[in-house]
VEXTINU-275610 format. One line per field, with one value per residue: x, y, z of N, C-alpha, C in turn; residue number from 1; residue in three letters. Coordinates in nm, 4 decimals, always signed. Layout:
BEGIN
n.c1 <- c(X|...)
n.c2 <- c(Y|...)
n.c3 <- c(Z|...)
ca.c1 <- c(X|...)
ca.c2 <- c(Y|...)
ca.c3 <- c(Z|...)
c.c1 <- c(X|...)
c.c2 <- c(Y|...)
c.c3 <- c(Z|...)
i <- c(NUM|...)
aa <- c(Ala|...)
% end
This chain:
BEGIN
n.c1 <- c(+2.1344|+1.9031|+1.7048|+1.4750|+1.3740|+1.4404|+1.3939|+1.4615|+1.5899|+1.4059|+1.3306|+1.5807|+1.7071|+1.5517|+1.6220|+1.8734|+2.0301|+2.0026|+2.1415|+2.4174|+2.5263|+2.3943|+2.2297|+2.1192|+1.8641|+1.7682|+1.5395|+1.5909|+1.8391|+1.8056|+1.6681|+1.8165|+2.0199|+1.9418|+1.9253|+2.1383|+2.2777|+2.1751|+2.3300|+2.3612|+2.3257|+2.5673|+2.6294|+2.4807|+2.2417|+2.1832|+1.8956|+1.7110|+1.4732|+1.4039|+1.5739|+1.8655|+1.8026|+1.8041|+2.0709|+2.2277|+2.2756|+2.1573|+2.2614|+2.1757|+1.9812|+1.7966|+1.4983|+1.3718|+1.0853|+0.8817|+0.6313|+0.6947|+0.6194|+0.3247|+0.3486|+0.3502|+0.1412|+0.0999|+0.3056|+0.4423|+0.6955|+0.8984|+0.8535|+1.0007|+1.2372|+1.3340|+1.3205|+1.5057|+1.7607|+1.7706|+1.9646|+1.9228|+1.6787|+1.6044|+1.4470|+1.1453|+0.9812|+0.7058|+0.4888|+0.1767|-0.0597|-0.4313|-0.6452|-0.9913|-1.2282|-1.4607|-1.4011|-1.3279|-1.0665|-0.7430|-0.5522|-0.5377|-0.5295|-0.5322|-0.6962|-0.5226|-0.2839|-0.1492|-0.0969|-0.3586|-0.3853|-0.4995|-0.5699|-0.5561|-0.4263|-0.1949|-0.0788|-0.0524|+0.1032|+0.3612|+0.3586|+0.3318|+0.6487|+0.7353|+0.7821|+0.7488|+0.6086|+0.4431|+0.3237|+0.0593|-0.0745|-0.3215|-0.3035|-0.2630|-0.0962|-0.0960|-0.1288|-0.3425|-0.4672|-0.6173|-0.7087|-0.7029|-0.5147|-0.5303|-0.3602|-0.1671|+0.0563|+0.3374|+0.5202|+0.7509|+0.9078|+1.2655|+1.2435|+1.5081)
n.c2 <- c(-0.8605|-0.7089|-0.4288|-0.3393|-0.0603|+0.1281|+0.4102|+0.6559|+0.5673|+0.4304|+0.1845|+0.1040|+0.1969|+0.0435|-0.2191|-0.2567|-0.3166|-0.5989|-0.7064|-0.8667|-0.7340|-0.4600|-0.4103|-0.1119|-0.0448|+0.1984|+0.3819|+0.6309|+0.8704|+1.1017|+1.0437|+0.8223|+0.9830|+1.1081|+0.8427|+0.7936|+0.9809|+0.8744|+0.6516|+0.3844|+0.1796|-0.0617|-0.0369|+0.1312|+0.1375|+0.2971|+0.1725|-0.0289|-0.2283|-0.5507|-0.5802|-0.5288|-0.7657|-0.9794|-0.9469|-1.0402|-1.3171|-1.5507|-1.4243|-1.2575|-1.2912|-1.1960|-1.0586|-0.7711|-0.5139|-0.2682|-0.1022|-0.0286|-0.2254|-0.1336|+0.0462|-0.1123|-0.3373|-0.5869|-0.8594|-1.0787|-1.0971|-0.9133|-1.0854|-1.3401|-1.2385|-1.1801|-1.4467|-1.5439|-1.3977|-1.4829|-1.6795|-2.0275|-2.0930|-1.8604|-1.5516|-1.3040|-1.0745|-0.8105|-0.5774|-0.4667|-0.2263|-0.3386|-0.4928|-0.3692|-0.5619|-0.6772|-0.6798|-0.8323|-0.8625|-0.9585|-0.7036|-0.3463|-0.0227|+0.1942|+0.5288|+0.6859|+0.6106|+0.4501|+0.0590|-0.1729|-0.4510|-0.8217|-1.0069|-1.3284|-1.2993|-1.1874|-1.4005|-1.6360|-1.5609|-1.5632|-1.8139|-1.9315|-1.8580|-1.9845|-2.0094|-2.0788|-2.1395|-1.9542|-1.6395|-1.4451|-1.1201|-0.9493|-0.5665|-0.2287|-0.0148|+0.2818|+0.6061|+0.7950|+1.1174|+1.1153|+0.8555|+0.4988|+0.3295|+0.0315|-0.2870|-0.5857|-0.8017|-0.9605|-1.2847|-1.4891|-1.8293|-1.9090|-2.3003|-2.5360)
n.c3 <- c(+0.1990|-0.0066|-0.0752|-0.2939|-0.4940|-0.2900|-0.2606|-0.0281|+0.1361|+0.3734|+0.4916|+0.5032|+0.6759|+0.8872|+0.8188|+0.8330|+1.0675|+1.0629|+0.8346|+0.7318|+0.5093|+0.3068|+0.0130|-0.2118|-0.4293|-0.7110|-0.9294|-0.9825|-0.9018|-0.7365|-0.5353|-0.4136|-0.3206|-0.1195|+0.0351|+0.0614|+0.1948|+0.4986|+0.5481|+0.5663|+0.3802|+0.2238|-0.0784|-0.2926|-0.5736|-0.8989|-1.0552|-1.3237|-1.1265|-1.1572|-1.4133|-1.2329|-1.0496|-1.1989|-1.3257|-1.0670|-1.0271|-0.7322|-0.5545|-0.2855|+0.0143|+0.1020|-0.0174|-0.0195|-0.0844|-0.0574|-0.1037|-0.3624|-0.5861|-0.6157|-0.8630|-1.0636|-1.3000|-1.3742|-1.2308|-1.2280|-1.3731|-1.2196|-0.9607|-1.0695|-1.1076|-0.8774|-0.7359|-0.9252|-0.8025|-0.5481|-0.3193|-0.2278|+0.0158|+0.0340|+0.1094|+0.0104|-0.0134|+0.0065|-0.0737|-0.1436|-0.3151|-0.1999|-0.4180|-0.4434|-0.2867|-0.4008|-0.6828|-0.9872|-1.1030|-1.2006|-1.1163|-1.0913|-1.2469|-1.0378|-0.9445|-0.8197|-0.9707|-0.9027|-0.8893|-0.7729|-0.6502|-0.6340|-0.3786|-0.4206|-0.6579|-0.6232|-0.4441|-0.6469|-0.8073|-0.7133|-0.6218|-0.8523|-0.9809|-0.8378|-0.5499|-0.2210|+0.0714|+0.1209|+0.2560|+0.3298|+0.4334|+0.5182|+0.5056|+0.6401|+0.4604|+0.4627|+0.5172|+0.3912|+0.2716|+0.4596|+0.5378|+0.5593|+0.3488|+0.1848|+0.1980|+0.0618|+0.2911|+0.1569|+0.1849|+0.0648|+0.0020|-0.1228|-0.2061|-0.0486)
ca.c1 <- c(+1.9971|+1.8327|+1.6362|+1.4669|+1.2625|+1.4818|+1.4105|+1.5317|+1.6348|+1.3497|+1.3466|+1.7264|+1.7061|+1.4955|+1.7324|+2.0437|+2.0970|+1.9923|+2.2096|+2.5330|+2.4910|+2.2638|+2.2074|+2.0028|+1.8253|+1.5844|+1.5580|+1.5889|+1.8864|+1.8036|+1.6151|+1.9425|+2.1528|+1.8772|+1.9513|+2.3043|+2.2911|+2.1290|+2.4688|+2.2912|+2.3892|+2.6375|+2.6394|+2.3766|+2.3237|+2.0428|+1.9131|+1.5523|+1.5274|+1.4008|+1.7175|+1.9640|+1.8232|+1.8475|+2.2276|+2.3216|+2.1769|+2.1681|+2.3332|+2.1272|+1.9369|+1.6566|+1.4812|+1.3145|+1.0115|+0.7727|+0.5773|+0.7325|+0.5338|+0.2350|+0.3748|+0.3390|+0.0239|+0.1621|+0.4079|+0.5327|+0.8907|+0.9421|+0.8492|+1.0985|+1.3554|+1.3448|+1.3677|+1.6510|+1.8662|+1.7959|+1.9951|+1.8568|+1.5665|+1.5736|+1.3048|+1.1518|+0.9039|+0.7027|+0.3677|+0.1115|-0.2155|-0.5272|-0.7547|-1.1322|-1.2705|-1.5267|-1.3340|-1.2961|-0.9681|-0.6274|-0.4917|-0.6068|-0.4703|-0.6512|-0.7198|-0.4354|-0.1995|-0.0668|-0.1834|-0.4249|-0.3502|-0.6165|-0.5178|-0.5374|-0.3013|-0.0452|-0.0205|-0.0698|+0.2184|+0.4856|+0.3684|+0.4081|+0.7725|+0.8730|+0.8461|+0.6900|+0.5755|+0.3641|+0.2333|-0.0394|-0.1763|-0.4158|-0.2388|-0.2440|+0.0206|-0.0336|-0.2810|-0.3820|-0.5736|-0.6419|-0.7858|-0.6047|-0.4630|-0.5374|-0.2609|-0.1265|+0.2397|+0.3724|+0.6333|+0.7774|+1.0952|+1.2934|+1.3013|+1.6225)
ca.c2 <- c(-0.8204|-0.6239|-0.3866|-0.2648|+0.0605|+0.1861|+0.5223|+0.7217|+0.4717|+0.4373|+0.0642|+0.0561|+0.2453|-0.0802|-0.3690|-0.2574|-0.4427|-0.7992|-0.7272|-0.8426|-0.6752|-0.4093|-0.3174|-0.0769|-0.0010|+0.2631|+0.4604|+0.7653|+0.9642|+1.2046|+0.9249|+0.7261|+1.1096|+1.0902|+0.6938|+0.7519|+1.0786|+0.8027|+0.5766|+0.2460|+0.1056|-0.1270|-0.0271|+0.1828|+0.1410|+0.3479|+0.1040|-0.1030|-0.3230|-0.6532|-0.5945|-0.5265|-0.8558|-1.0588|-0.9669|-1.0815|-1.4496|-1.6592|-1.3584|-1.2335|-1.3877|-1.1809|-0.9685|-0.6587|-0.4163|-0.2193|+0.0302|-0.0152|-0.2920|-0.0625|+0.1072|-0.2537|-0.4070|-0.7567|-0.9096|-1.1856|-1.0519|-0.8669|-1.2277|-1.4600|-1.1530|-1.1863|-1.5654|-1.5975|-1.3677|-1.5157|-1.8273|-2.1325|-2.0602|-1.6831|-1.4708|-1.1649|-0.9635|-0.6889|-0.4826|-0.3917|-0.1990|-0.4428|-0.4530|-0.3551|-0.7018|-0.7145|-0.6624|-0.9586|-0.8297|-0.9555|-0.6063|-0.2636|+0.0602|+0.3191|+0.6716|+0.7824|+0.6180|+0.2923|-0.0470|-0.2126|-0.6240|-0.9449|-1.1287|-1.4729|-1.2879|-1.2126|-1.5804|-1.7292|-1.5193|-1.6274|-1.9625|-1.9677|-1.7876|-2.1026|-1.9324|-2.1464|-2.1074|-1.8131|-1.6042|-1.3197|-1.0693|-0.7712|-0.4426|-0.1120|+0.0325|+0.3999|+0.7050|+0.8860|+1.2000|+1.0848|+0.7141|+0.4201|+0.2936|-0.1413|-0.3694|-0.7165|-0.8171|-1.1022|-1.3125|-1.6249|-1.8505|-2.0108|-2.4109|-2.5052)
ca.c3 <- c(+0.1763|-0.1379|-0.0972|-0.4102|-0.5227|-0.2029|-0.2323|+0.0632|+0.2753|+0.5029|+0.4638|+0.5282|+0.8558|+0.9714|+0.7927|+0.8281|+1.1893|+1.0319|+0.7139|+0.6942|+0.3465|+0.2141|-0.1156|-0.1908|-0.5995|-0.6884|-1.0292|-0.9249|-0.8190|-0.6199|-0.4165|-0.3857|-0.2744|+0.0148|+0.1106|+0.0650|+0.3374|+0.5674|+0.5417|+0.5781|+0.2306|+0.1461|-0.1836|-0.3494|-0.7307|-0.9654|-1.2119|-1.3359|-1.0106|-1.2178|-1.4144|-1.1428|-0.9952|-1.2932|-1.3276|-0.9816|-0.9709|-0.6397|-0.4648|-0.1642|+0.1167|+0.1085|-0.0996|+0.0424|-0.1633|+0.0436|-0.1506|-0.5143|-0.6596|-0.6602|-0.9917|-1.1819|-1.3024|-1.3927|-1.0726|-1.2581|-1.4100|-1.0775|-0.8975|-1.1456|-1.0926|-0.7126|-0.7365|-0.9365|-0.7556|-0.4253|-0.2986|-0.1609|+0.1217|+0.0463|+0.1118|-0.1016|+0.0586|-0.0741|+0.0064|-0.2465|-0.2960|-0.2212|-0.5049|-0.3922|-0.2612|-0.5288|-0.8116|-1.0192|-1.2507|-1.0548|-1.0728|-1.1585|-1.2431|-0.9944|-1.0290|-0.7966|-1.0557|-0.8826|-0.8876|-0.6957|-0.6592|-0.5873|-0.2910|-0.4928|-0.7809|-0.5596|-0.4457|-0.7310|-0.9006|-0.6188|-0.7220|-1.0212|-0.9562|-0.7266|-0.4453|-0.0991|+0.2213|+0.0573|+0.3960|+0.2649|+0.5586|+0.4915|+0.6319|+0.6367|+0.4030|+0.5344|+0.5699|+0.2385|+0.2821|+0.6135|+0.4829|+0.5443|+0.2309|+0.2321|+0.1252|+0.1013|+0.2882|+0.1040|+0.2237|+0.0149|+0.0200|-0.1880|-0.1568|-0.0625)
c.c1 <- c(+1.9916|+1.7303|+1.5827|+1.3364|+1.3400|+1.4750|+1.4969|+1.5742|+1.5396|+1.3485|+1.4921|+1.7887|+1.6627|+1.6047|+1.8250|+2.1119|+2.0843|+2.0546|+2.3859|+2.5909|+2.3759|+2.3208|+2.1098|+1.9426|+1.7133|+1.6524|+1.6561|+1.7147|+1.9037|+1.7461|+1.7583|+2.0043|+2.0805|+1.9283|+2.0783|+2.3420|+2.2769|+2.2113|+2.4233|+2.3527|+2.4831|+2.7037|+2.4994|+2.3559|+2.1330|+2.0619|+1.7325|+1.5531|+1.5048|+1.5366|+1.8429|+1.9457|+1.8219|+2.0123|+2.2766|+2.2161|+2.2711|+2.2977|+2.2914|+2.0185|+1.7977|+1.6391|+1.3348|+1.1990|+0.9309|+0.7566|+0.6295|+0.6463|+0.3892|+0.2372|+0.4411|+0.2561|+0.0788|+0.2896|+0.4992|+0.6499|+0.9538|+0.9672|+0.9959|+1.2115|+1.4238|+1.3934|+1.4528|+1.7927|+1.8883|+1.8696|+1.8881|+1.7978|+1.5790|+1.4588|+1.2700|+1.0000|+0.8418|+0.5254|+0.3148|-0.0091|-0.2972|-0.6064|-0.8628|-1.1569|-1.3539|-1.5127|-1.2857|-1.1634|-0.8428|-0.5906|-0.5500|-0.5371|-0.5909|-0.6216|-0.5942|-0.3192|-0.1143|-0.1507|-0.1953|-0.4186|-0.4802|-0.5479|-0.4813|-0.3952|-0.1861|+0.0236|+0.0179|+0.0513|+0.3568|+0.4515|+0.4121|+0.5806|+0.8152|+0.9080|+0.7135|+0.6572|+0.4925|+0.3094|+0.1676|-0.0789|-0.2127|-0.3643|-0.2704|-0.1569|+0.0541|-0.1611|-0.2781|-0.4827|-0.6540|-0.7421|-0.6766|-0.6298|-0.4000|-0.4217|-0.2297|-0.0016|+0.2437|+0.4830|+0.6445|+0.8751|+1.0996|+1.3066|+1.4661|+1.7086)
c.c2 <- c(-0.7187|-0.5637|-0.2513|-0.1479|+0.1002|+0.3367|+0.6011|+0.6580|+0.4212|+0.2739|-0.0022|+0.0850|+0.1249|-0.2226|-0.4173|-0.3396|-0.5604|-0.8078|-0.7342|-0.7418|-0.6190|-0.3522|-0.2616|-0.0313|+0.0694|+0.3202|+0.5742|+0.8111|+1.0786|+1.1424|+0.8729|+0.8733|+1.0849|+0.9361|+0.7526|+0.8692|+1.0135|+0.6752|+0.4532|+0.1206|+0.0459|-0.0737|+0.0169|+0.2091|+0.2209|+0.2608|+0.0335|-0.2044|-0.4723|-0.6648|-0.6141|-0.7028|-0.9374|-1.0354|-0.9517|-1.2355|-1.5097|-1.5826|-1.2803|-1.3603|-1.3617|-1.0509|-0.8367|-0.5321|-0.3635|-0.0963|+0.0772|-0.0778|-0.2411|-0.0041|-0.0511|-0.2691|-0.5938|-0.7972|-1.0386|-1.1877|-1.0040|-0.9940|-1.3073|-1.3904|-1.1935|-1.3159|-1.6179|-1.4781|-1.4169|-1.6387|-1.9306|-2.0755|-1.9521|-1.6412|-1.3543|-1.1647|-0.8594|-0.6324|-0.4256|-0.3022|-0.3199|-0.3477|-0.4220|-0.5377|-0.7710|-0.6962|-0.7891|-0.9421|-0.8769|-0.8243|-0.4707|-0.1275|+0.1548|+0.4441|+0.7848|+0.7463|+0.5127|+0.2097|-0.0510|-0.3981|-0.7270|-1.0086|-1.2655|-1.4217|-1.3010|-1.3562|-1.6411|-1.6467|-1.5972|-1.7318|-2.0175|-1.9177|-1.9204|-2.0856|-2.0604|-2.1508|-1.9740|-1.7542|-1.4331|-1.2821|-0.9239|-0.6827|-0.3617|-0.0336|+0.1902|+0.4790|+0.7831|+0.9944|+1.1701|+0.9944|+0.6265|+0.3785|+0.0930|-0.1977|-0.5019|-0.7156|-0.9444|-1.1238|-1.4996|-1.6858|-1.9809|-2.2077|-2.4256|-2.6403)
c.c3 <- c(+0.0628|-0.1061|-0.2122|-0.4132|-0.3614|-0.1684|-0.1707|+0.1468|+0.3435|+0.5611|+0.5261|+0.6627|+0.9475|+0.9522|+0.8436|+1.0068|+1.1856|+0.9404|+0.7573|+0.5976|+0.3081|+0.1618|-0.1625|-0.3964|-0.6132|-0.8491|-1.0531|-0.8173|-0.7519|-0.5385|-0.3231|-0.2918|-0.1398|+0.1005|+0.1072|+0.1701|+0.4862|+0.6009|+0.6182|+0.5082|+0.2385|-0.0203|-0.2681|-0.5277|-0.7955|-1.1112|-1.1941|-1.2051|-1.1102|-1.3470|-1.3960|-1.0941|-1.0692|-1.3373|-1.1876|-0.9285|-0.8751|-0.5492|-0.3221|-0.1156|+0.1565|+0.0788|-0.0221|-0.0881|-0.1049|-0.0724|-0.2569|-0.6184|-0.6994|-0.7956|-1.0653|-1.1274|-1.2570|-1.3043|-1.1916|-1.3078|-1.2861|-0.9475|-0.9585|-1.1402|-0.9577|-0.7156|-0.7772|-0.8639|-0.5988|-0.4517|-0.2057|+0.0150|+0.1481|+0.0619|-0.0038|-0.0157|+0.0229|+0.0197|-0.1595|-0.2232|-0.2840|-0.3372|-0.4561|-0.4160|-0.3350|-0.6672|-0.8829|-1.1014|-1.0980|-1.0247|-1.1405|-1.1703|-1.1682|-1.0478|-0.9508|-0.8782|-1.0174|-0.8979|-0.7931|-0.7237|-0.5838|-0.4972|-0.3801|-0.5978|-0.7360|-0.5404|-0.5344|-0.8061|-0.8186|-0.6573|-0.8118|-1.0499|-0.8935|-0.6180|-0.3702|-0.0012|+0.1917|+0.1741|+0.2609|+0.3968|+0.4653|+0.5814|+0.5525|+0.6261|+0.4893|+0.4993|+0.4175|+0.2594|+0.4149|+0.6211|+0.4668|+0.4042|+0.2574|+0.1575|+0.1478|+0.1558|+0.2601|+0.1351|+0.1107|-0.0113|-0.1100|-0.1385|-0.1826|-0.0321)
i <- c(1|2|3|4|5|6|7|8|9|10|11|12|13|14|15|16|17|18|19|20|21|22|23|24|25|26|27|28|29|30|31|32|33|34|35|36|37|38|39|40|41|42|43|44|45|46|47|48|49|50|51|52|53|54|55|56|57|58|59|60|61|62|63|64|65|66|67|68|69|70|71|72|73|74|75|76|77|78|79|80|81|82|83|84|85|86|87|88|89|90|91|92|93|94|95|96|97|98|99|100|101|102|103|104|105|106|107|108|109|110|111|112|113|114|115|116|117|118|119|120|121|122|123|124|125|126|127|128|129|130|131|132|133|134|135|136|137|138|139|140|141|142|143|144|145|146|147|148|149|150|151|152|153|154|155|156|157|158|159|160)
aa <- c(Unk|Unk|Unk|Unk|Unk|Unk|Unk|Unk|Unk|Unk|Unk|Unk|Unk|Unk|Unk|Unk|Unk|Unk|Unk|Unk|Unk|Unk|Unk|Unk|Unk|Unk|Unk|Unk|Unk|Unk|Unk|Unk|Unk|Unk|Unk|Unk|Unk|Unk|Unk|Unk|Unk|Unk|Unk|Unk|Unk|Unk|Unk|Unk|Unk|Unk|Unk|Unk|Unk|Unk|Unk|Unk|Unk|Unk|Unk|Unk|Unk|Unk|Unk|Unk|Unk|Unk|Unk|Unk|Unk|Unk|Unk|Unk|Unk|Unk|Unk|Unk|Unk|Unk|Unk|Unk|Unk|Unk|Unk|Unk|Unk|Unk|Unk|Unk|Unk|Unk|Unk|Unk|Unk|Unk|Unk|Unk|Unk|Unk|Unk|Unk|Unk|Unk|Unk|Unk|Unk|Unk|Unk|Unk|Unk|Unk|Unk|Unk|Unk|Unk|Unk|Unk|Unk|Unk|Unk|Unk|Unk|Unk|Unk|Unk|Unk|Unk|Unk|Unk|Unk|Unk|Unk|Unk|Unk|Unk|Unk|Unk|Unk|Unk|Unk|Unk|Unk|Unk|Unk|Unk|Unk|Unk|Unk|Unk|Unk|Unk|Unk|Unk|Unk|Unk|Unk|Unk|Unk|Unk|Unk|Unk)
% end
């Protein structure tokens, strides 16, 4: 398993009993010193994640992002990243901001400084990535100023 934009682990605290293998990628080391106190990891590496997963193709089983993809407008390099490093009927997984429901733009930069994503965009990017079985649910990423904060969880697999 991959899980990218890994920050502190928190992600890896939940995985790590379905992973044969976690790896974990975030920018930021002093993020990583925190995951790596939390001895979850497999192997913890600081690097661009759509990079990292373009130099290890058709090597995990399933790709993990919760609460990174917000800091990108445009999904589709992050999507075609994910897809070629998975193998056959991998998953990749992620969590975004929802866009406001009447917003006609797929994605938007808000005013706290992440993106905000269109239900339809999301899909339609895993689509276009090659990805299948596309599941979309409306959740509730987390509390902001004491206001839930709306999001999509996307789940999509490789054919295999």
């Amino acid at each position: 398993m991959l899980d990218i934009g890994c920050g502190t682990g928190l992600c890896g605290l939940l995985l790590r009993s379905s992973a044969k293998s976690l790896v974990g990628v975030d920018l930021s080391s002093k993020m990583l010193a925190k995951a790596r106190e939390r001895e979850v990891y497999d192997e913890l590496v600081q690097a661009e994640l759509c990079a990292f997963m373009r130099s290890r193709p058709a090597r995990f089983d399933l790709v993990n992002c919760a609460d990174t993809l917000v800091y990108f407008g445009e999904l589709s390099e992050a999507a075609s990243a994910a897809r070629l490093c998975l193998r056959p009927q991998g998953l990749f997984g992620f969590t975004v901001e929802a866009e406001p429901e009447d917003s006609s733009e797929p994605y938007r930069l808000c005013g706290h400084g992440r993106y905000g994503h269109g239900a339809d965009y999301v899909v339609s990017i895993m689509q276009k990535s090659g990805f299948t079985s596309i599941e979309r649910e409306s959740v509730v990423l987390r509390k902001e100023r004491g206001e839930d904060v709306r999001g999509h969880m996307v789940i999509g697999r490789i054919p295999g």
